[in-house]
Every structure is written in structure tokens, then in C-alpha cells.
C-alpha positions, 0 to 999 in steps of 0.5 A, spaced: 500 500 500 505 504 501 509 503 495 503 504 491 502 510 494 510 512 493 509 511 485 503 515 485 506 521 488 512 520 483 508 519 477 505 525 479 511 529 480 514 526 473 507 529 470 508 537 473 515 536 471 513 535 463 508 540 464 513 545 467 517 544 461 513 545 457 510 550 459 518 553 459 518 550 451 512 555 451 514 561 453 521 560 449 517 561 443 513 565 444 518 570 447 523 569 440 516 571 436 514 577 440 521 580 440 523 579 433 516 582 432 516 588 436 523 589 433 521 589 426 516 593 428 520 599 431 526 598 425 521 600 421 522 608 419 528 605 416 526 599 413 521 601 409 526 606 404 530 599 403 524 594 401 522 600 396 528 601 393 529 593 393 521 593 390 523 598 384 518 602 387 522 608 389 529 611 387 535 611 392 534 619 393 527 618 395 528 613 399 533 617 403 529 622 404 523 618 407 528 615 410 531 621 413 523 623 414 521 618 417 528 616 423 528 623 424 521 625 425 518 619 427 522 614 429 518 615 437 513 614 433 516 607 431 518 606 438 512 607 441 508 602 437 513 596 437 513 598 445 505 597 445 506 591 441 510 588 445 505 590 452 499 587 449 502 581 447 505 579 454 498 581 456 495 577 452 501 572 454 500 572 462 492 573 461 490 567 457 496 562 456 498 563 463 491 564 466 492 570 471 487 572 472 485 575 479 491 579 484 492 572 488 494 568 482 499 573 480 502 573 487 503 566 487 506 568 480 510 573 481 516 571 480 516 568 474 512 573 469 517 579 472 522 574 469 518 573 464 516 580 463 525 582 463 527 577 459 522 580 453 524 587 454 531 585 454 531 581 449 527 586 445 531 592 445 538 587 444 534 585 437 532 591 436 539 595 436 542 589 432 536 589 428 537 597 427 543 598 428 547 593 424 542 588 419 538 595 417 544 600 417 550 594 412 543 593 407 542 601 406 549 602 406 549 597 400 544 599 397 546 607 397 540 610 401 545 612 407 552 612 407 
């Protein structure tokens, strides 16, 4: 009776297990797809002269200038949305893949979603910088839309 007991609780433990790694499995790629997301989104203002160019639908002048328009005047705008898109998404993320709910659930959980919440930020300014900074930037470099 006792050992039937034992392998109970360790089947049970075995099942929490698999579901937090799941879980963890989850939340890995749900953060890779919002981060790149967020950071497409704010890389933007500086993107769009470059698929223009690249599409035909725009010379490498005009597409300086929308580029110097769009980074110079509204690259907070683009910073903003990527901003907002990114709390909706870890929003959506506590609220319903994570069900937090109510205050003492987020309590029990607190730990984890502010590690949750650091780790996209993080990433997503990191992928933002490089995608900004260095993908975008060597691509306009090429293509003659800044140098």
C-alpha cells in the first residue's frame, strides 16, 4: 500500500515536471516571436526606404529622404508602437496562456512573469539595436540610401 502510494506521488511529480517544461518550451517561443516582432516593428522608419528601393518602387534619393523623414521625425513614433506591441502581447501572454487572472494568482506568480516580463524587454531592445543598428544600417549602406 505504501509503495503504491510512493509511485503515485512520483508519477505525479514526473507529470508537473513535463508540464513545467513545457510550459518553459512555451514561453521560449513565444518570447523569440514577440521580440523579433516588436523589433521589426520599431526598425521600421528605416526599413521601409530599403524594401522600396529593393521593390523598384522608389529611387535611392527618395528613399533617403523618407528615410531621413521618417528616423528623424518619427522614429518615437516607431518606438512607441513596437513598445505597445510588445505590452499587449505579454498581456495577452500572462492573461490567457498563463491564466492570471485575479491579484492572488499573480502573487503566487510573481516571480516568474517579472522574469518573464525582463527577459522580453531585454531581449527586445538587444534585437532591436542589432536589428537597427547593424542588419538595417550594412543593407542601406549597400544599397546607397545612407552612407
Amino acid at each position: 500500500m505504501v509503495l503504491n502510494f510512493v509511485q503515485v506521488v512520483a508519477d505525479v511529480q514526473h507529470a508537473e515536471h513535463v508540464n513545467v517544461i513545457k510550459m518553459e518550451q512555451e514561453q521560449k517561443s513565444f518570447v523569440k516571436k514577440i521580440v523579433g516582432a516588436s523589433a521589426f516593428i520599431g526598425g521600421l522608419c528605416c526599413f521601409t526606404p530599403i524594401v522600396l528601393v529593393l521593390l523598384g518602387l522608389s529611387t535611392v534619393s527618395f528613399a533617403t529622404s523618407l528615410a531621413d523623414t521618417l528616423y528623424g521625425t518619427y522614429k518615437w513614433v516607431f518606438r512607441g508602437v513596437a513598445l505597445l506591441f510588445l505590452t499587449l502581447a505579454l498581456y495577452w501572454y500572462i492573461y490567457k496562456k498563463e491564466k492570471i487572472c485575479t491579484i492572488d494568482e499573480l502573487k503566487k506568480k510573481k516571480r516568474k512573469i517579472i522574469n518573464l516580463v525582463l527577459i522580453t524587454l531585454i531581449s527586445a531592445i538587444l534585437a532591436y539595436i542589432v536589428w537597427l543598428y547593424v542588419v538595417v544600417e550594412v543593407i542601406g549602406i549597400l544599397l546607397g540610401i545612407w552612407g
